[in-house]
MIDO-197297 format. One record per atom (N, C-alpha, C, O): residue in three letters; x, y, z. Coordinates in steps of 0.1 Angstrom, whole numbers, plus 5000, padded with zeros to 4 digits. Each point is the difference from the previous one (the first is absolute). Layout:
ALAXYZ...
% end
This chain:
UNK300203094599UNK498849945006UNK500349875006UNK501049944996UNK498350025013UNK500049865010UNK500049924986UNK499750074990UNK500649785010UNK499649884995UNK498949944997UNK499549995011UNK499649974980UNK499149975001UNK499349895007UNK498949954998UNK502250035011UNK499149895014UNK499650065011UNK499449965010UNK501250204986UNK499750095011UNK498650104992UNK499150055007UNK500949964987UNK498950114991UNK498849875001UNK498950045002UNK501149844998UNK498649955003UNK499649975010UNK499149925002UNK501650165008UNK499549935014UNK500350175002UNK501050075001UNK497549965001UNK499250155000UNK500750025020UNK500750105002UNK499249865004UNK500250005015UNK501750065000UNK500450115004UNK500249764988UNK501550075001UNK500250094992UNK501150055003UNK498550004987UNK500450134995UNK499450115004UNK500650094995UNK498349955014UNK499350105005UNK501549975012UNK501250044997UNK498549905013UNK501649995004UNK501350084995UNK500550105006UNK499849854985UNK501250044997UNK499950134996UNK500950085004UNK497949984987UNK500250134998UNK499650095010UNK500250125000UNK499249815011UNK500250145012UNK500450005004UNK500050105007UNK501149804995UNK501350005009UNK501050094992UNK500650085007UNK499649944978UNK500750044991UNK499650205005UNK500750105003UNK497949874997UNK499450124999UNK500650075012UNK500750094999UNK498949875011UNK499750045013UNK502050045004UNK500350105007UNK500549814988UNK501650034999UNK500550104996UNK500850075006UNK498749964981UNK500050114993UNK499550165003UNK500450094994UNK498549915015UNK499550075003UNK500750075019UNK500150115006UNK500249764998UNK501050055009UNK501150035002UNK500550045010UNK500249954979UNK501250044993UNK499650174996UNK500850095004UNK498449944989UNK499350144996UNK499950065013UNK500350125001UNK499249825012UNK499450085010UNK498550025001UNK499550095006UNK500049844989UNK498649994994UNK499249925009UNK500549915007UNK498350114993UNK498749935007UNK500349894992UNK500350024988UNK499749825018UNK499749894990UNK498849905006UNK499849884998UNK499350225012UNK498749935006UNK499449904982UNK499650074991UNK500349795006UNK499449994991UNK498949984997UNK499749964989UNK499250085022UNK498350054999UNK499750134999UNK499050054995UNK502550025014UNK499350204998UNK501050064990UNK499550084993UNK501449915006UNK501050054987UNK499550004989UNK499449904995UNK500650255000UNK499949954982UNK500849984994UNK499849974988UNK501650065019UNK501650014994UNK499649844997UNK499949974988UNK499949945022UNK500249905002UNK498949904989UNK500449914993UNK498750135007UNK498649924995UNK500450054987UNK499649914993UNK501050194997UNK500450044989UNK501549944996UNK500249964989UNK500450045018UNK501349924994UNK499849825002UNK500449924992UNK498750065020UNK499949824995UNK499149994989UNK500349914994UNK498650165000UNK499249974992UNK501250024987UNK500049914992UNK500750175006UNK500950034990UNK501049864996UNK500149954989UNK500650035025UNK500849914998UNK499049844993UNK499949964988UNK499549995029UNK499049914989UNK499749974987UNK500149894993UNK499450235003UNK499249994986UNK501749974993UNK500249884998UNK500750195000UNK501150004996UNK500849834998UNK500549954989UNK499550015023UNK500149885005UNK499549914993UNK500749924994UNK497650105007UNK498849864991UNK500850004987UNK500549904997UNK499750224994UNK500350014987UNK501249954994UNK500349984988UNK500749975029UNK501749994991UNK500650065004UNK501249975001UNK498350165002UNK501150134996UNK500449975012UNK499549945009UNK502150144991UNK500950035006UNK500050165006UNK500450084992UNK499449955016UNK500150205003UNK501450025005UNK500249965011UNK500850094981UNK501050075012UNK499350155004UNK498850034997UNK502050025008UNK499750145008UNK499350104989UNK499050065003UNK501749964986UNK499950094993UNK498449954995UNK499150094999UNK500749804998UNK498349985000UNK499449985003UNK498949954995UNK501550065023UNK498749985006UNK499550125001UNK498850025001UNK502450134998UNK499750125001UNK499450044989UNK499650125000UNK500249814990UNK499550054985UNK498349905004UNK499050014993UNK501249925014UNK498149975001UNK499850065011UNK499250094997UNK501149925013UNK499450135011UNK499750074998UNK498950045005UNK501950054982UNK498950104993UNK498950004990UNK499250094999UNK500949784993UNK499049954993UNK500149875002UNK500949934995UNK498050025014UNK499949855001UNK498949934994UNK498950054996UNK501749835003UNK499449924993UNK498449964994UNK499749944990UNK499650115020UNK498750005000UNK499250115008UNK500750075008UNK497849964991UNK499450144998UNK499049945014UNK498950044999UNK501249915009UNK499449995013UNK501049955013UNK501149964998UNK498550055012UNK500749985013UNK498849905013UNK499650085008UNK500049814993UNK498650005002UNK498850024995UNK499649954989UNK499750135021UNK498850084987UNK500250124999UNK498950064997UNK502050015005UNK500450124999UNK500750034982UNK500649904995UNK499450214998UNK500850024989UNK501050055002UNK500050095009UNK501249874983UNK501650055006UNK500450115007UNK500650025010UNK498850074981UNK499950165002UNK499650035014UNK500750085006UNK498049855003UNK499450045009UNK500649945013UNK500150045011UNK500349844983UNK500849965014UNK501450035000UNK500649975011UNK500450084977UNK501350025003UNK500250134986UNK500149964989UNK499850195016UNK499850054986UNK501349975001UNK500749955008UNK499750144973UNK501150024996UNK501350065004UNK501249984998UNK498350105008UNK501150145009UNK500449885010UNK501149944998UNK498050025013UNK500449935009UNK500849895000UNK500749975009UNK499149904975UNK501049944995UNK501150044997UNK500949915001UNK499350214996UNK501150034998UNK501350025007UNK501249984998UNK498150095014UNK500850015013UNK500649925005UNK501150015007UNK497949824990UNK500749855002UNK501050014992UNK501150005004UNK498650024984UNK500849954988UNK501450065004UNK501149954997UNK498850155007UNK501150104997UNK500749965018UNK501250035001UNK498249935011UNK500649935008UNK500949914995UNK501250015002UNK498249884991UNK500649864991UNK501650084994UNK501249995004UNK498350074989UNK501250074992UNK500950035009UNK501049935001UNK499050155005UNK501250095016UNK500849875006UNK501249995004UNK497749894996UNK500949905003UNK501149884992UNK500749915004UNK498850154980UNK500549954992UNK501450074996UNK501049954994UNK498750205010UNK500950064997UNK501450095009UNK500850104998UNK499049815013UNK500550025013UNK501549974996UNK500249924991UNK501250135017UNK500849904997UNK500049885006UNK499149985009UNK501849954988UNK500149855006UNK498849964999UNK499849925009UNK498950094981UNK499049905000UNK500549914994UNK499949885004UNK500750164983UNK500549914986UNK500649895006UNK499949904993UNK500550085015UNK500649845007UNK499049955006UNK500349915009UNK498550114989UNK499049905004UNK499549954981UNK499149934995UNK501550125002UNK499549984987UNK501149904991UNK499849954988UNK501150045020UNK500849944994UNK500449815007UNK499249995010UNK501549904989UNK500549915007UNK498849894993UNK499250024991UNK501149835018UNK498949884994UNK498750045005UNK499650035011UNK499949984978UNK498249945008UNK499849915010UNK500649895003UNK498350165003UNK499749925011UNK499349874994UNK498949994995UNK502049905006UNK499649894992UNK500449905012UNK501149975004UNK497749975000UNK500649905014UNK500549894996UNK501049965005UNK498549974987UNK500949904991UNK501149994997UNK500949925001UNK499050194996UNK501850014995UNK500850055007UNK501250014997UNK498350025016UNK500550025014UNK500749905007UNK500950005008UNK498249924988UNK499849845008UNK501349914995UNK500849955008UNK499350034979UNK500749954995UNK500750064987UNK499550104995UNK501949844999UNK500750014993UNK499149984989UNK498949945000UNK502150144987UNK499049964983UNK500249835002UNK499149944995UNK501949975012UNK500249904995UNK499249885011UNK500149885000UNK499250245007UNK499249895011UNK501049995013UNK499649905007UNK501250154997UNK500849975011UNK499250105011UNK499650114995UNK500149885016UNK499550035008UNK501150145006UNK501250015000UNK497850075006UNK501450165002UNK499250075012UNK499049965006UNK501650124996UNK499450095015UNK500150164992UNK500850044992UNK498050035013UNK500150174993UNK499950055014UNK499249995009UNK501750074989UNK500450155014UNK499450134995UNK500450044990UNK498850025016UNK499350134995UNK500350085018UNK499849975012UNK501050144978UNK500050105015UNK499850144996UNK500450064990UNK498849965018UNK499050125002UNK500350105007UNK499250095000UNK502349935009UNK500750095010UNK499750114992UNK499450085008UNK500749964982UNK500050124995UNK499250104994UNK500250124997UNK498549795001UNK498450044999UNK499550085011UNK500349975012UNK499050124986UNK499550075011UNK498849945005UNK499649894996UNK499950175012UNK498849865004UNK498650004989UNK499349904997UNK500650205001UNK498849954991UNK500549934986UNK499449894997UNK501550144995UNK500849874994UNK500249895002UNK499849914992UNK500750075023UNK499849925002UNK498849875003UNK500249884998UNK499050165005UNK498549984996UNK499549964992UNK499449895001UNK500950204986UNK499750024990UNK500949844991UNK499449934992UNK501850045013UNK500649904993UNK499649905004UNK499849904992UNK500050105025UNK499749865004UNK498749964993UNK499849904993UNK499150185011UNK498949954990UNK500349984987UNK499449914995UNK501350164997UNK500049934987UNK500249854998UNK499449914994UNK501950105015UNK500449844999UNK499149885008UNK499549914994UNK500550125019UNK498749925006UNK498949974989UNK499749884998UNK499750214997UNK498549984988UNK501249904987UNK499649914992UNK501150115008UNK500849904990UNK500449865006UNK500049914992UNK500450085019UNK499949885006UNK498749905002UNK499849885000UNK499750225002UNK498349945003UNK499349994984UNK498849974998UNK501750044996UNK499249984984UNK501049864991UNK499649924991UNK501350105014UNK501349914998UNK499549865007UNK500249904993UNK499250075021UNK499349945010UNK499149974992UNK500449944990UNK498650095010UNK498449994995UNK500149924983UNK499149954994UNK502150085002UNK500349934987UNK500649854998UNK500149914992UNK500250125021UNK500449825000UNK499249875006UNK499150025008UNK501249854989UNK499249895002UNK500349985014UNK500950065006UNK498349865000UNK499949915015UNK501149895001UNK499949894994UNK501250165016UNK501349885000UNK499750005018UNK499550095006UNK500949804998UNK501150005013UNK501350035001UNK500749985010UNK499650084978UNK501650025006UNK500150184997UNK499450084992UNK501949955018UNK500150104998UNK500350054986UNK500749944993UNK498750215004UNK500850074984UNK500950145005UNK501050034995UNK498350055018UNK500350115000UNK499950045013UNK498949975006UNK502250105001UNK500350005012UNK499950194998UNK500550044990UNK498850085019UNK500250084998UNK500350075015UNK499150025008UNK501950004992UNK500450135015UNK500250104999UNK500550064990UNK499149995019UNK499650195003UNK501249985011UNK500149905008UNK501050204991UNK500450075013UNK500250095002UNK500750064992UNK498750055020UNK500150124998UNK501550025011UNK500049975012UNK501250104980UNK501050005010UNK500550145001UNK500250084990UNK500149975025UNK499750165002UNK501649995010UNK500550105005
% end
C-alpha cells in the first residue's frame, strides 16, 4: 500500500489506484473506461479498500478478492447484480493467464519501485536510475511507465516546499 501521507489525501489515492487499475487492465487487454468498466470500478474499489486497511495485494490476492470481495455492494447496486459471480471469474481467471504466462515472473521479481531510494544512496549520496523498457511490448510498456510515474508523483506530493532542486526526471524515447 501507498504511505500514509498518501492514504490521507483521498485525491491522490483515487489517483494512484486508477492509474494502477487502468495499467493493469491494459496490460489484460481490457476496457479500463473508469466510469463504464466494471472490470475497472471492481478492481479500484478492491484495491482501495485493501489499501485504507494496510494491506498489501500481490497478484495472487487480488485474484482471491475478485472472486470474493471485500464488501457486499458496488454503489447502490448489490455485488451479485452489478458483477455476478461467473462474470468475476472470467476477470479473475484473466488476472491469472497473466500471472501465469511465461516471462511474467520477472515482473515479479528486482527493487521496488521506491523513488527515494532511487534518488539516492542508503548513505544519502545522490545517484541517477536508468530504466529501459526496449523490451516491453507496448502495453507493458504502459503498464510500467504508469506504475512508476504514479510513484513519482506520490514521492512529489510527499515532500515539503524548497527552491532548490531534489529531482530531475527524463523521458527519452529512442527508435
Amino acid at each position: 500500500p501507498p504511505p500514509a501521507e498518501l492514504l490521507a489525501d483521498t485525491t491522490a489515492l483515487r489517483d494512484r489506484v486508477g492509474s494502477v487499475v487502468s495499467g493493469l487492465l491494459s496490460l489484460l487487454g481490457r476496457d479500463a473506461d473508469p466510469l463504464q468498466s466494471r472490470d475497472h470500478i471492481l478492481l479500484a474499489n478492491i484495491l482501495e479498500s485493501a489499501w485504507r486497511e494496510g494491506a498489501a495485494l500481490d497478484m495472487a490476492g487480488l485474484i482471491g478478492a475478485v472472486q470474493k470481495p471485500p464488501f457486499d455492494k458496488v454503489g447502490a447496486f448489490d455485488l451479485e447484480t452489478f458483477f455476478p459471480a461467473k462474470d468475476r471469474l472470467g476477470l479473475a481467471m484473466a488476472i491469472n493467464n497473466l500471472l501465469a504466462a511465461p516471462g511474467f515472473d520477472q515482473w515479479l521479481t528486482g527493487a521496488p519501485l521506491d523513488v527515494a531510494a532511487f534518488l539516492r544512496t542508503p548513505e544519502g549520496r545522490p545517484r541517477a536510475a536508468v530504466f529501459s523498457i526496449a523490451h516491453l511490448s507496448d502495453a507493458e510498456r504502459m503498464f510500467f511507465v504508469s506504475l512508476l510515474l504514479n510513484e513519482v508523483l506520490g514521492w512529489v506530493r510527499m515532500q515539503s516546499g524548497t527552491t532548490s532542486l531534489r529531482a530531475l526526471l527524463y523521458m527519452d524515447e529512442l527508435f
